[in-house]
C-alpha positions as CSV (number, residue, x, y, z in Angstrom):
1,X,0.0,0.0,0.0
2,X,2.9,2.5,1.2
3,X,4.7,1.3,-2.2
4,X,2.0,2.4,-4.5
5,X,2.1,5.8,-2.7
6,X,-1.4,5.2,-1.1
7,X,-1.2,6.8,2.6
8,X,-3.7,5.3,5.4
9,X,-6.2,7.0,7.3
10,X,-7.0,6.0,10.8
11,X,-9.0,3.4,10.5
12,X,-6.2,1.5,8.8
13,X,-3.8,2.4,11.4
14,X,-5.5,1.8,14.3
15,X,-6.5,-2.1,12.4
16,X,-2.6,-2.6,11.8
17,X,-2.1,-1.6,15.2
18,X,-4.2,-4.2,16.7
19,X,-1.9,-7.0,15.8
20,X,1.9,-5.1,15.9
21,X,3.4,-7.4,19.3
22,X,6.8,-6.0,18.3
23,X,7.9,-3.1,19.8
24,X,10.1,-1.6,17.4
25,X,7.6,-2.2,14.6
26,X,5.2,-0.3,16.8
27,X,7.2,2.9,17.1
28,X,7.7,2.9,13.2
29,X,4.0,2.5,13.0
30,X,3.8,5.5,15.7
31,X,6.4,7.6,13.7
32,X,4.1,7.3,10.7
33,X,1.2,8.4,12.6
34,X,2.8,11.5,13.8
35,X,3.9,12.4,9.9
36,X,0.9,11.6,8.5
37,X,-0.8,13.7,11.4
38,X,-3.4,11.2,13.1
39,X,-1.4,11.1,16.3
40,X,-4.6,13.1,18.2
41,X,-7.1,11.0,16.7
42,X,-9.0,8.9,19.3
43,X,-8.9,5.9,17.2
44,X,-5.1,5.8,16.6
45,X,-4.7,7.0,20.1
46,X,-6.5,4.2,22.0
47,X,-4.5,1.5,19.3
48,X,-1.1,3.2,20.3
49,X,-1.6,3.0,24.0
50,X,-3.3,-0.6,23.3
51,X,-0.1,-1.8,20.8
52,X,2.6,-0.1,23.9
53,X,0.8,-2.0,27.0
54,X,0.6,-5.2,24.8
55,X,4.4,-5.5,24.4
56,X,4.8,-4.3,28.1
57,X,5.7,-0.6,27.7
58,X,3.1,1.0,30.4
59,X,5.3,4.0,30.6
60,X,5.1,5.1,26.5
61,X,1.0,3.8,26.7
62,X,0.4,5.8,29.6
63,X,2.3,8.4,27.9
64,X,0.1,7.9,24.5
65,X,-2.8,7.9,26.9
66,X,-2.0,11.3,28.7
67,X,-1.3,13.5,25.2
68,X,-4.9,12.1,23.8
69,X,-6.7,15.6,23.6
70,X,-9.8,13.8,23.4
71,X,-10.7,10.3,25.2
72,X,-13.8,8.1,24.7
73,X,-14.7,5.1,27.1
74,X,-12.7,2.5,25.0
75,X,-9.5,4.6,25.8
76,X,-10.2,5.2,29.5
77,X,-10.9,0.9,29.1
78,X,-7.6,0.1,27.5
79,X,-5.5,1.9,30.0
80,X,-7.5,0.4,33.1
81,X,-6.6,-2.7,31.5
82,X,-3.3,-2.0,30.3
83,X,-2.6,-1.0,34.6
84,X,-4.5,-4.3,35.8
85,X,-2.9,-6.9,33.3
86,X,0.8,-5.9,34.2
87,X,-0.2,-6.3,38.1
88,X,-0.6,-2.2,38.8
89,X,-3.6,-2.4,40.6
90,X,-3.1,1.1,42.4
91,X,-2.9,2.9,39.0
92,X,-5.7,1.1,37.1
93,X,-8.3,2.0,40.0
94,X,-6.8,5.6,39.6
95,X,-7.6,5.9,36.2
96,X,-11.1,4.5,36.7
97,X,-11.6,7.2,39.3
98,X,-10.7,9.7,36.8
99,X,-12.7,8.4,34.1
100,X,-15.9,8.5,36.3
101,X,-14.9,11.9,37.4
102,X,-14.9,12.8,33.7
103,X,-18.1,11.7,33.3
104,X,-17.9,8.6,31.8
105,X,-20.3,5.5,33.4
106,X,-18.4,2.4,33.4
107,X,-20.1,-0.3,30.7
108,X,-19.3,-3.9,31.2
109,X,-15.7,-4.1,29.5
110,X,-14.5,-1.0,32.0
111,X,-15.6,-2.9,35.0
112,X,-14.2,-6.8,33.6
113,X,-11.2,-4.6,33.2
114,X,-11.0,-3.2,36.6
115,X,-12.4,-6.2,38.7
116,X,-9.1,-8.0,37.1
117,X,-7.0,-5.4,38.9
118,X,-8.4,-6.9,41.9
119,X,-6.6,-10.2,42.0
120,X,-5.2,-10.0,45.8
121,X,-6.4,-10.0,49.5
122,X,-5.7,-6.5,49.7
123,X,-7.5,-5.4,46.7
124,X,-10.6,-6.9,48.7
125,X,-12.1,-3.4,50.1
126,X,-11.6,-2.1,46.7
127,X,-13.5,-4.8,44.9
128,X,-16.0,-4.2,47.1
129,X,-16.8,-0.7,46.2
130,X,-16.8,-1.7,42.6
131,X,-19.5,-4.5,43.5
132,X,-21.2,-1.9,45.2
133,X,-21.4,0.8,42.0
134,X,-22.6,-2.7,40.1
135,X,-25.2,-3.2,42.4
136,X,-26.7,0.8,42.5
137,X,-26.6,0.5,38.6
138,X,-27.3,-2.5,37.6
139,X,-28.7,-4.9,40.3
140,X,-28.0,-7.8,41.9
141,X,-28.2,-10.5,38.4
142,X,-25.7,-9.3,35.8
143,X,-23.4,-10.1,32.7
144,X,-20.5,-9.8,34.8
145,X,-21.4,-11.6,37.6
146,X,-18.5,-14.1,36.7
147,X,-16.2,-11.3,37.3
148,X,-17.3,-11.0,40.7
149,X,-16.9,-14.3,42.0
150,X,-13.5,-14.8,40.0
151,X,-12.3,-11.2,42.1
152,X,-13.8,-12.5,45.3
153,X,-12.3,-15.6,44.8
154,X,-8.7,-14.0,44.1
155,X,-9.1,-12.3,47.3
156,X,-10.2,-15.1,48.9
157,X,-13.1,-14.7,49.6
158,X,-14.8,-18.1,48.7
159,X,-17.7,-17.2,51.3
160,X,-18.9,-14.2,49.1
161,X,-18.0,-15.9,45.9
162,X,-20.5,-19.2,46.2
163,X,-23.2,-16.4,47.7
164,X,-23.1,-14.9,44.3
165,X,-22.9,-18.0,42.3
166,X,-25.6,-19.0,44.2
167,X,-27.9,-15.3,43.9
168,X,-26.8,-15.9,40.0
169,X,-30.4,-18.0,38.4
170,X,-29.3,-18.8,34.9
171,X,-25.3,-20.3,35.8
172,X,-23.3,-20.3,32.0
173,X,-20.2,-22.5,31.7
174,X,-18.5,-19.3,32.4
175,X,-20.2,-19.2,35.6
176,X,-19.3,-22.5,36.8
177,X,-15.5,-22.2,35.4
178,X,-15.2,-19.1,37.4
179,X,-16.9,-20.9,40.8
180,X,-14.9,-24.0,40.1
181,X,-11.7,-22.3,39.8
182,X,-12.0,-20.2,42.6
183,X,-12.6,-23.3,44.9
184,X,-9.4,-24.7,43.5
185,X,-6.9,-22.1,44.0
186,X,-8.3,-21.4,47.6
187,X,-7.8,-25.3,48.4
188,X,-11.5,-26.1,48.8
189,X,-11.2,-29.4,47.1
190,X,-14.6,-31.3,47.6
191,X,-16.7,-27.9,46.8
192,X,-14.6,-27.9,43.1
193,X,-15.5,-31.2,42.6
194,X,-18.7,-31.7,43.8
195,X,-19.3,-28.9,41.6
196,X,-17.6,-30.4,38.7
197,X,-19.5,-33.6,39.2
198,X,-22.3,-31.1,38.7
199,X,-21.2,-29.4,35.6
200,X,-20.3,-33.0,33.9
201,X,-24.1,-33.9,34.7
202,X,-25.5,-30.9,33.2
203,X,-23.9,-31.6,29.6
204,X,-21.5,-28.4,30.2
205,X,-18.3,-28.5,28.0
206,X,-15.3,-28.5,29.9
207,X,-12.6,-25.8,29.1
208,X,-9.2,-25.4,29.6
209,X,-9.8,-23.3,32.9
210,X,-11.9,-26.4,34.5
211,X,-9.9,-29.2,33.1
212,X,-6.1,-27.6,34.7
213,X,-8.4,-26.4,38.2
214,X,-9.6,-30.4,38.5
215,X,-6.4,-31.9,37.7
216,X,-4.1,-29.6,39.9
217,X,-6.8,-30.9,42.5
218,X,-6.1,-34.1,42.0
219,X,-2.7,-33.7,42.6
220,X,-3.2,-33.4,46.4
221,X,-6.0,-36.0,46.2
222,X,-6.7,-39.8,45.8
223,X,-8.9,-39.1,42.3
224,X,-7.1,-41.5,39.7
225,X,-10.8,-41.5,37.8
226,X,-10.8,-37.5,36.9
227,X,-7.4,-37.7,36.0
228,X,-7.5,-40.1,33.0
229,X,-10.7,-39.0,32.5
230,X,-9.6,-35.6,31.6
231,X,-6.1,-36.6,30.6
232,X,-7.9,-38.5,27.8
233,X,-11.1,-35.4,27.7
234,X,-8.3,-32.5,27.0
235,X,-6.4,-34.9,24.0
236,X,-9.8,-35.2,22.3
237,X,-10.9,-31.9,22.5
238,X,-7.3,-30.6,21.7
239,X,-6.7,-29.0,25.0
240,X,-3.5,-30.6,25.6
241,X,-1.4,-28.3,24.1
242,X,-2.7,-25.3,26.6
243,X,0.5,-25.2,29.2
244,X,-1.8,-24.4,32.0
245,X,-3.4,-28.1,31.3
246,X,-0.3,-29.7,30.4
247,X,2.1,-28.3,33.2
248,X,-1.1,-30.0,35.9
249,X,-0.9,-33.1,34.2
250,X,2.5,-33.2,34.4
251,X,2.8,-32.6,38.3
252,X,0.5,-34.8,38.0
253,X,2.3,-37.4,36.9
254,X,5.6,-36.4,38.3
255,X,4.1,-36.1,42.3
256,X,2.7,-39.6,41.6
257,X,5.8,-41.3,40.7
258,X,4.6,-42.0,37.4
259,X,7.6,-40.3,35.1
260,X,6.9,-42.0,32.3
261,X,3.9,-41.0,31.7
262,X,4.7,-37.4,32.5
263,X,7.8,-37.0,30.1
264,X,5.0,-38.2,27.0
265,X,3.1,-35.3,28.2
266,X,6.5,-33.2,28.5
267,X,7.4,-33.9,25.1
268,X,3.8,-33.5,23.8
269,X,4.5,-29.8,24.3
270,X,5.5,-27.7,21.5
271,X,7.2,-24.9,23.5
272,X,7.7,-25.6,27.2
273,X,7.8,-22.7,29.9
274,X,9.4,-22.4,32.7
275,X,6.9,-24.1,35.0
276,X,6.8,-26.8,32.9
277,X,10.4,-27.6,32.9
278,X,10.5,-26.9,37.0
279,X,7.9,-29.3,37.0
280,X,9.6,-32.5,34.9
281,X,13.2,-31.2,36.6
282,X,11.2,-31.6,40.1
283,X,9.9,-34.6,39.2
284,X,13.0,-36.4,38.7
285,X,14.8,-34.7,41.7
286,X,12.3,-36.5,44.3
287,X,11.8,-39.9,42.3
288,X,15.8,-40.3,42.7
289,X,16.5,-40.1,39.4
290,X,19.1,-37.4,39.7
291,X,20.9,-37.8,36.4
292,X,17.7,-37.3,34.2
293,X,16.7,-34.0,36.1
294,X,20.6,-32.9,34.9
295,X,20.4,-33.6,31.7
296,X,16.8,-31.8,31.4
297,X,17.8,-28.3,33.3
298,X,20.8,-28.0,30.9
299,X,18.6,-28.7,28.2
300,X,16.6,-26.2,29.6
301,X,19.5,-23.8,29.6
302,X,20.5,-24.8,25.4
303,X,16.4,-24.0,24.7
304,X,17.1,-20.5,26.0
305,X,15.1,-20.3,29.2
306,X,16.5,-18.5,32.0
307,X,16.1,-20.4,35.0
308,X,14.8,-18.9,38.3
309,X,14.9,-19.9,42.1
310,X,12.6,-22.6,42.2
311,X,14.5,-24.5,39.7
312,X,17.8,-24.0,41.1
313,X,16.3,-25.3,44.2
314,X,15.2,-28.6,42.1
315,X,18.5,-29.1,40.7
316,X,20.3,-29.0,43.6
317,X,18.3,-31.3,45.4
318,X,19.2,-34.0,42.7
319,X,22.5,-33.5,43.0
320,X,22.1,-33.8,46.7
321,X,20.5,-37.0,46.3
322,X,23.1,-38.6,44.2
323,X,25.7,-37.6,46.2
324,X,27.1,-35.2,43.4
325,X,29.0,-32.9,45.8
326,X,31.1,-31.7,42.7
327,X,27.7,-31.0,40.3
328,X,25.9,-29.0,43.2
329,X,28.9,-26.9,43.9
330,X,29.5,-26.5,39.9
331,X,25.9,-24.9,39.6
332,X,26.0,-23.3,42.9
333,X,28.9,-21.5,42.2
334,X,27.3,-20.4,38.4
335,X,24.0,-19.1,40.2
336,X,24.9,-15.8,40.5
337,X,27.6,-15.6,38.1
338,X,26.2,-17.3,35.2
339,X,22.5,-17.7,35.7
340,X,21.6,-14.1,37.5
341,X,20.4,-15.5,40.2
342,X,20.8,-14.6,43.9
343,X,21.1,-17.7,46.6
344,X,18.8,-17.6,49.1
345,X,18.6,-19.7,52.2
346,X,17.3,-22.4,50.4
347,X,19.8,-22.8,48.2
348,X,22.4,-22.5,51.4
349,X,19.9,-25.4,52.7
350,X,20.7,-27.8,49.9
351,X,24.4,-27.3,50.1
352,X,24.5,-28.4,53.1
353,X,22.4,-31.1,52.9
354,X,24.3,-32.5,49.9
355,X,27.8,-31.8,52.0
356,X,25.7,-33.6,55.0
357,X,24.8,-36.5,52.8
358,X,27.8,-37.6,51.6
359,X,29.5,-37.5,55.4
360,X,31.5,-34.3,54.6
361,X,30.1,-32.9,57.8
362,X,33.0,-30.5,58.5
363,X,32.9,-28.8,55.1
364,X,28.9,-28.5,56.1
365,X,29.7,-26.5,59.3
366,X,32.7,-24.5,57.3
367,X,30.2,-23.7,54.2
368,X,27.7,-22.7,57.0
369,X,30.4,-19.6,58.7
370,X,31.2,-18.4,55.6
371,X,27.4,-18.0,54.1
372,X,26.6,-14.2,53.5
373,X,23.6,-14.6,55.0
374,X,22.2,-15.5,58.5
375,X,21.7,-19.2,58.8
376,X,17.9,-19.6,60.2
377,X,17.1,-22.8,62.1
378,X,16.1,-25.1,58.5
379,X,20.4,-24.8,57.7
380,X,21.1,-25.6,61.5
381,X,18.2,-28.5,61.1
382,X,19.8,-29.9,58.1
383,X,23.4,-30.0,59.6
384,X,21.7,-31.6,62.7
385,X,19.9,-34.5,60.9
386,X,23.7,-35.7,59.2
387,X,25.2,-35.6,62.5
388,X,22.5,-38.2,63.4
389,X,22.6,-40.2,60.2
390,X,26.9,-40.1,60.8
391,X,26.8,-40.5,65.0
392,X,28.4,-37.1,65.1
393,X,28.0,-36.3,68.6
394,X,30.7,-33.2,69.4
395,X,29.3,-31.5,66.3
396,X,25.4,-32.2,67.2
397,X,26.6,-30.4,70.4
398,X,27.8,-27.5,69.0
399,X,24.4,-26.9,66.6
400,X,22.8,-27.6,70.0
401,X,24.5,-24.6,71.2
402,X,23.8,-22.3,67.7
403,X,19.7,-23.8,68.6
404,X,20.1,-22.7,71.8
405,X,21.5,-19.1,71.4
406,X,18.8,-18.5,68.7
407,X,15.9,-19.9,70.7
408,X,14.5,-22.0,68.1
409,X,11.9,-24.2,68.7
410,X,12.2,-27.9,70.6
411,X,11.9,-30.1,67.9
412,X,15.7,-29.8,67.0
413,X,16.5,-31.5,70.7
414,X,14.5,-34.5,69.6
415,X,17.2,-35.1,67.1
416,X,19.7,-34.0,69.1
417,X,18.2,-36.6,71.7
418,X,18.6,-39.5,69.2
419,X,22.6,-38.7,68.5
420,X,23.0,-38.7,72.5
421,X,21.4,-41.7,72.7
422,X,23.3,-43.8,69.8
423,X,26.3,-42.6,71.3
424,X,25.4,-43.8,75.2
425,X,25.5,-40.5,76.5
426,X,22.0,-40.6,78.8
427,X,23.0,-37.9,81.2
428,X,23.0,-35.8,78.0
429,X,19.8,-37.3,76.8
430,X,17.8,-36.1,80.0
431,X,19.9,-32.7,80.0
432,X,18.0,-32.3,76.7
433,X,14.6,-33.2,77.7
434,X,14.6,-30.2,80.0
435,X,15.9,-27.9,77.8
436,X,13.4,-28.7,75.2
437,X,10.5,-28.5,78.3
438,X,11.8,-24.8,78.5
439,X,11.4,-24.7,74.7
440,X,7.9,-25.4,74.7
441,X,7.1,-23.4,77.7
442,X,8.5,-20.0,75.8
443,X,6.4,-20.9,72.8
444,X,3.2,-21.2,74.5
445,X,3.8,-18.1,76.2
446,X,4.8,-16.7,72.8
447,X,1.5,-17.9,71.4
448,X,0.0,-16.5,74.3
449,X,1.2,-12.7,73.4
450,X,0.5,-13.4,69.5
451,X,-3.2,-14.3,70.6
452,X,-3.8,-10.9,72.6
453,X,-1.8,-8.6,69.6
454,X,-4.2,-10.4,67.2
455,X,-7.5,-9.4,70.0
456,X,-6.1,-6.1,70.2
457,X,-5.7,-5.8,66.2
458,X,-9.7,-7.1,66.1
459,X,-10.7,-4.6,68.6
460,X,-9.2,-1.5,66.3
461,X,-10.4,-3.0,63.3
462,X,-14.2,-2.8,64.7
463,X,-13.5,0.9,65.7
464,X,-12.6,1.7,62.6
465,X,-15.7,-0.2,61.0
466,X,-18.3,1.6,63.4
467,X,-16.2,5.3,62.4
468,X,-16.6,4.6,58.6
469,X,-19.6,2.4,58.2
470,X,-17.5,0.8,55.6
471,X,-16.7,-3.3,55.8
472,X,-12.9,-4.4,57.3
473,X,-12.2,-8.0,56.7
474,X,-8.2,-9.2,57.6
475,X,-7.5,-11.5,55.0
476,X,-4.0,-13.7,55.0
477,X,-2.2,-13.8,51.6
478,X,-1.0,-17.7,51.5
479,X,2.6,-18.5,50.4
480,X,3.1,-21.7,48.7
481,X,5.6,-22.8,51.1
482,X,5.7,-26.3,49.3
483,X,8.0,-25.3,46.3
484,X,11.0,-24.9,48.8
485,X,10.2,-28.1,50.8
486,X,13.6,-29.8,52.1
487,X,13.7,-32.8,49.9
């Protein structure tokens, strides 16, 4: 078109727009649009701050957004999403202050946009108000009452979620897929699949959404059934190939012991992410097969992806189970240097544990001084459980003392009991027994303070509620403590 001489108008550029994902294509685009002089049009406006947030460039979209003279409600829309897909939560429900303030009423897109933004316990209050403008101006029954229970469900909130389902008279496959998946990340197993039992009964198709929620279920639960059932469901349908499917199927596998199985659904998929690789390198780390998880991470590395933490964590751990002192230090050593990657305690937990496992208990307790970082009671732990496994008695004495000095709590003595004991030293068994009685006498009073704080938290958080008239709920943000379980 541009070689014919032909020059676009804005509805052409803001159609090419639409599908530019490269970032330096898009600024050529946007250079043409200031030549040609549609830069202010709202059109080309909106598809410039669109085309920038797509390729992850909220400064030069907001930017865009900001020099718009003129704004309809698809702009102000675009940049509340823009904000609320990149994880900005603060700055999408500030631009969908300001687009009400401009007098602009929110249609269905603007508020699927900014109930998205809500995606954490703290976000809860704020979801709420936005329920609450959907209530005044709609009513209770809407189109994006799917929204709702997927942003309660994000902040936890299952309670307020199923009361909505529930309000909700004509439940869509949407519907349910939202319910179901809200019950799943929240850990409320038997309410996802009683429900799914529900939405199999009622002819429902089941998506990719449903199909990854069920099987990561199953993960933690005794439900062979559902998982062939959908294994086999998601390769007819041609589900498979989603990674959020794939990458539940195989943990699946992998947490079951099954690693056959789960490399055919590894090498099923066309282009693997990260989770999915932590999840076949993990899987071979616990099932002892230490060499395979090896040769996948640094195949991992020759595909190009850049490994983070978790994986690390994974890959030492199979070295420490082989007993490859040499390995683990090799890709210790090229964390930070190669791979960009800070240790963390964890890491410092698996060195020693691999130093621990192969009877190297001296080099543990050296590599243990000379860490960077403070070593917390799982390190001291670690070190504690090979002095057992080797009968090291003098060194179990001194962690006894580093226990001891930290005040950490009294189920390191029980180990520390057991060394004693293998070596005949019963005076120091009994000497132990005490100490770990005064343990568990500072933790209950410890739990005893921690109970009034938390009264005394409640009791301001109800004088605040009476002196707003607004609704306070604490909510606790779950860390998923399994990924860095000791092996």
């Amino acid at each position: 078109m541009l070689c014919q001489g032909l020059r676009p108008n804005d509805k052409c550029y803001a159609s090419v727009l639409s599908f530019v994902d490269s970032i330096e294509l898009g600024k050529q685009l946007h250079s043409l649009v200031i030549k040609d002089g549609f830069v202010q049009a709202v059109l080309v406006g909106t598809a410039l701050s669109t085309m920038y947030s797509k390729c992850n460039d909220l400064k030069d979209s907001y930017k865009v957004f900001e020099e718009m003279q003129e704004r309809d409600e698809v702009s102000w829309t675009s940049m509340v999403a823009g904000f609320a897909t990149h994880g900005h939560s603060d700055e999408a429900f500030q631009v969908f202050r300001n687009m009400i303030v401009d007098g602009f009423t929110p249609d269905d897109a603007s508020l699927r946009a900014i109930l998205s933004a809500c995606n954490m316990p703290e976000c809860l209050l704020k979801g709420k108000e936005v329920h609450g403008h959907v209530l005044r101006v709609y009513g209770a029954t809407t189109s994006i009452n799917h929204c709702l229970v997927s942003m309660y469900s994000k902040c936890q909130d299952v309670q307020t979620a199923r009361r909505i389902f529930d309000a909700t008279q004509c439940k869509d496959q949407v519907m349910l897929s939202s319910m179901i998946s809200g019950y799943a990340a929240n850990s409320y197993s038997e309410e996802a699949i009683s429900l799914f039992q529900l939405m199999l009964t009622s002819g429902f198709q089941i998506d990719r959404f449903v199909c990854s929620s069920i099987i990561s279920i199953c993960v933690d639960m005794a439900r062979p059934f559902y998982c062939k059932l959908l294994h086999g469901y998601a390769a007819k349908v041609g589900i498979l190939s989603d990674l959020s499917v794939s990458s539940a199927l195989l943990k699946l596998y992998s947490k079951s012991g099954n690693l056959d199985e789960a490399r055919k659904v590894f090498d099923e998929i066309s282009d693997p992410d990260l989770v999915t690789w932590t999840a076949i390198i993990d899987g071979y780390a616990q099932h002892g097969s230490s060499q395979d998880a090896l040769v996948m991470f640094d195949l991992m590395i020759r595909c190009g992806v850049k490994p983070d933490p978790v994986v690390l964590v994974s890959v030492l751990s199979a070295c420490g189970c082989n007993g490859l002192v040499e390995e683990g230090f090799k890709y210790f050593n090229s964390m930070r240097t190669v791979y960009g990657v800070e240790p963390v305690l964890h890491h410092y937990c698996c060195m020693v544990d691999l130093l621990g496992r192969s009877g190297r208990l001296a080099e543990a307790k050296s590599f243990i001084e000379s860490m960077p970082v403070k070593p917390d009671l799982m390190v001291w732990s670690t070190l504690l459980a090979a002095c057992r496994v080797h009968d090291d008695a003098v060194l179990g004495r001194f962690v006894e003392n580093k226990i001891c000095e930290e005040n950490y709590d009294s189920g390191c003595f029980a180990t520390l009991s057991n060394i004693r004991a293998n070596s005949g030293d019963w005076e120091g068994v009994m000497e132990n027994k005490k100490i770990s009685q005064g343990c568990e006498e500072r933790t209950w009073m410890e739990y005893v303070d921690n109970y009034l704080e938390d009264a005394l938290k409640m009791h301001n958080l109800v004088e605040e509620f009476n002196e707003n008239h607004g609704v306070r709920q604490p909510m606790i943000l779950g860390v998923h403590e399994h990924i860095f379980t000791r092996r």
